[in-house]
C-alpha positions in Angstrom: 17.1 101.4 39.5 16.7 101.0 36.0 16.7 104.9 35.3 20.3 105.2 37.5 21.9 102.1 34.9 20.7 103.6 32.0 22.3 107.1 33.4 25.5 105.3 34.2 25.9 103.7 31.1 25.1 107.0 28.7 27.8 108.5 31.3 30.1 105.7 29.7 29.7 105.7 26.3 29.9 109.5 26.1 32.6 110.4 28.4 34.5 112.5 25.2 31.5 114.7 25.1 31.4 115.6 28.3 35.0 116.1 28.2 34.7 118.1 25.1 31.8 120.3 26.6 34.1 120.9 29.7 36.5 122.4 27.5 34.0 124.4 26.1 33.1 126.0 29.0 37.0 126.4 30.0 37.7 128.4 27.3 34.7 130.6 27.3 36.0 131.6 30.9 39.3 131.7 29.8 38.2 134.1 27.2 35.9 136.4 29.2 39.1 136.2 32.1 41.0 137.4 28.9 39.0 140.6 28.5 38.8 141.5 31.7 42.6 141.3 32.3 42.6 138.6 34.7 45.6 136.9 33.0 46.6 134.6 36.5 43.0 133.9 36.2 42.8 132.8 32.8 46.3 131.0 32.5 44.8 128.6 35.3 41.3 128.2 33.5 43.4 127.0 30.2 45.7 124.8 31.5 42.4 122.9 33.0 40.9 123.2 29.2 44.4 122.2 28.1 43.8 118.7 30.4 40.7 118.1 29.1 40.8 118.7 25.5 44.1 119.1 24.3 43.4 119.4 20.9 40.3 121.9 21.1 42.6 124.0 23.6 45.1 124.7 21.2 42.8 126.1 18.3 41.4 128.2 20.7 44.7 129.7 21.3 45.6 129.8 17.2 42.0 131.1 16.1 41.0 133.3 19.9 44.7 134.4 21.3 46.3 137.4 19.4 49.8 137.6 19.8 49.7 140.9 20.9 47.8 139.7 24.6 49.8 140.0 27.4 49.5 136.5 28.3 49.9 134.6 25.0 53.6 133.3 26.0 52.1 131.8 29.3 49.6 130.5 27.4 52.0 128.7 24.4 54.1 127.2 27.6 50.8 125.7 29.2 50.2 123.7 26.1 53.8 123.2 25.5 53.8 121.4 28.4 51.1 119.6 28.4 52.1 118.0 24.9 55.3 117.3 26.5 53.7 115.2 29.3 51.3 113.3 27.1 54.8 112.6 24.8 53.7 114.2 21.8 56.9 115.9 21.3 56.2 117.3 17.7 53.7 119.3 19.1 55.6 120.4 22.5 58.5 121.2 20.3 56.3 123.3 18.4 54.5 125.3 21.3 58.0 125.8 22.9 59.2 127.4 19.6 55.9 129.7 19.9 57.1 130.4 23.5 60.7 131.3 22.2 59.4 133.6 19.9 58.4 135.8 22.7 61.3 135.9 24.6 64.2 134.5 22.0 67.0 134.8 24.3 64.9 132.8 27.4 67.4 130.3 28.8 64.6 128.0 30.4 62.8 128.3 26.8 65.7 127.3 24.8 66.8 124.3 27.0 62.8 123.0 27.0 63.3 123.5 22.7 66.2 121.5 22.7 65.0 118.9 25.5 62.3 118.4 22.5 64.4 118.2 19.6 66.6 115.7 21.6 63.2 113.5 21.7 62.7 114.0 18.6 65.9 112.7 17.1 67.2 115.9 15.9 70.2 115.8 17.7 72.0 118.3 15.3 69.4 121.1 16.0 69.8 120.2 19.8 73.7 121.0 19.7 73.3 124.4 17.8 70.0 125.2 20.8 72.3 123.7 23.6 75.2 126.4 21.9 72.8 129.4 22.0 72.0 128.5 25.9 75.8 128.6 26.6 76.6 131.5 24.8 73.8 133.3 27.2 74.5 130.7 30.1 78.3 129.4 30.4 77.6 127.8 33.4 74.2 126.1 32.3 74.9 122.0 33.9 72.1 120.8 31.0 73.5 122.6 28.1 77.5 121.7 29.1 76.5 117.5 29.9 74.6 117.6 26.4 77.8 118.9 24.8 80.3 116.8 26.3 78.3 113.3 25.5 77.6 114.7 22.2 80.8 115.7 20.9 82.5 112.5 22.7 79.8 110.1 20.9 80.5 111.6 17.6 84.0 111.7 18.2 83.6 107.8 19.0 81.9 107.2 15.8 84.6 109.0 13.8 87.7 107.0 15.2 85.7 103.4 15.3 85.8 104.2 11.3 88.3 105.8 10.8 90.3 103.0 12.7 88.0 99.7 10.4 89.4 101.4 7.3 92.5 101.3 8.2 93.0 97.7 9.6 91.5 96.7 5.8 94.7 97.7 4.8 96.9 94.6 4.5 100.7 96.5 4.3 99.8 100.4 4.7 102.4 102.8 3.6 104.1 105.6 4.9 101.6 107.7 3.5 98.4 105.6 4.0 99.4 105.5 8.3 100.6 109.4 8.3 96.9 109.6 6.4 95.5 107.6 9.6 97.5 109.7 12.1 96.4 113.1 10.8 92.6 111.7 10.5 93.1 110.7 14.3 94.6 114.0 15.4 91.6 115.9 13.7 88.8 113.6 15.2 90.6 114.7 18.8 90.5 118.6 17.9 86.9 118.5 16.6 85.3 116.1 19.0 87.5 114.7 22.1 88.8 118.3 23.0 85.4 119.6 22.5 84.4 117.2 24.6 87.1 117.5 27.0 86.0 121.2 27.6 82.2 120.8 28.4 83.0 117.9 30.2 85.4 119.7 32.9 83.6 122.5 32.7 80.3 120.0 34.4 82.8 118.5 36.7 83.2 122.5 38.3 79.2 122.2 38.3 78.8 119.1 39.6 80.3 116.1 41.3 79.2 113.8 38.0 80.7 110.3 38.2 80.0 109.5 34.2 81.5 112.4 33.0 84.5 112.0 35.2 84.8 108.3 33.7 84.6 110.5 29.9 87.2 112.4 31.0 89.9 109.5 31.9 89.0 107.8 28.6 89.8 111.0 26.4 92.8 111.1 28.7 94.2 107.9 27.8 93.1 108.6 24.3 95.9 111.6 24.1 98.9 109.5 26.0 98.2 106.7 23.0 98.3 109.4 20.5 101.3 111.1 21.6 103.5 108.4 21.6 
C-alpha cells in the first residue's frame, strides 16, 4: 500500500516530465514518419506532441522541419492552431503567417491571419488582410461583415467628433458650418459608403439582422444630409 501512495504521489508532482517525455517520443516518431514520407502519419503524431508540449513542439519544427519538406505548411497550421485554442494569439498569429508563406494567396490562411490580428488589436492590419481575401474572394461573408462594421465604426468615430467640435462653437459662420458640411460629406464617402457596400453585399450572402439594422442607420444618415 505504501509503495502504490508513494507511486501516486511522484505521478503528481512530476506530471510536466512525463508530459515533456511524451513529447519526446512524439517527435522522434514524427521525425522518423518524416523520413519515411508518411506525412498523414506524421502530421497526426505532431499535433499529439503539439497537445502535449506546445512549446518543445514548435522548436522541433524551427530547429528539425526544413522548409523545403512537403509537409512543413501542415505542420505550421497544426501549431497555429493549437496556439489559437490555448489563446496565445501572438504566437497563432505567427504560425499562421508561416502557413501563408507557403501558399500567400490561401483564402482560409488569410482570414485565420486576420482572425488573429483582430485578437490582437491590430485592427488596421486586419482591414488591409480582410482586403486581400476580397480581392481573391468577393463573395467571402467573414471578409465583407469585418469591412462593413469596420468602416461604419470608424465612420462613427469621425462624425461623433467632428459633430463635438462643432457644437463648441457658440455663433459659427458661413464658413465654419460649410467647413462642418464638407467634413460630414467626406466622413460618408470614406466610411458610411464603404460601409454601405460590404454591408449589402453580406445581406446577398446572408439573411443578417445587424447588418440590415447598419444599413437603415447609414440610410437615415444620407436623408439628414441631403436636406
Amino acid at each position: 500500500m505504501k509503495t502504490l501512495t508513494f507511486l501516486f504521489f511522484g505521478l503528481l508532482l512530476c506530471p510536466m516530465t512525463l508530459l515533456a517525455q511524451s513529447a519526446d517520443v512524439l517527435l522522434q516518431k514524427v521525425a522518423d514518419a518524416l523520413s519515411a514520407g508518411k506525412d498523414d502519419y506524421a502530421v497526426s503524431l505532431f499535433r499529439q506532441a503539439a497537445d502535449a508540449d506546445a512549446g518543445q513542439t514548435e522548436m522541433f519544427y524551427w530547429t528539425s522541419v526544413g522548409k523545403a519538406t512537403a509537409a512543413a505548411p501542415r505542420l505550421a497550421q497544426e501549431l497555429a492552431v493549437c496556439y489559437r485554442d490555448k489563446r496565445n494569439y501572438d504566437k497563432a498569429y505567427l504560425f499562421y503567417k508561416e502557413w501563408l508563406q507557403f501558399y500567400p494567396e490561401d483564402v482560409s490562411a488569410l482570414v485565420a491571419c486576420a482572425e488573429m490580428q483582430m485578437m490582437r488589436g491590430e485592427t488596421k492590419d486586419a482591414m488591409k488582410l480582410y482586403e486581400k481575401v476580397l480581392a481573391l474572394d468577393a463573395d467571402n461573408l467573414q471578409a465583407n461583415i469585418f469591412l462593413g462594421n469596420y468602416y461604419y465604426l470608424q465612420a462613427e468615430q469621425k462624425k461623433k467628433t467632428l459633430e463635438d467640435n462643432y457644437k463648441k462653437i457658440v455663433s459659427p459662420t458661413r464658413m465654419q458650418y460649410a467647413g462642418y458640411r464638407n467634413g460630414l460629406s467626406d466622413i460618408y464617402s470614406n466610411g458610411y459608403s464603404k460601409a454601405k457596400g460590404y454591408l449589402q453585399k453580406v445581406l446577398q450572402l446572408f439573411p443578417s439582422t445587424e447588418a440590415g439594422k447598419t444599413l437603415e442607420r447609414i440610410k437615415k444618415l444620407e436623408k439628414e444630409m441631403n436636406n
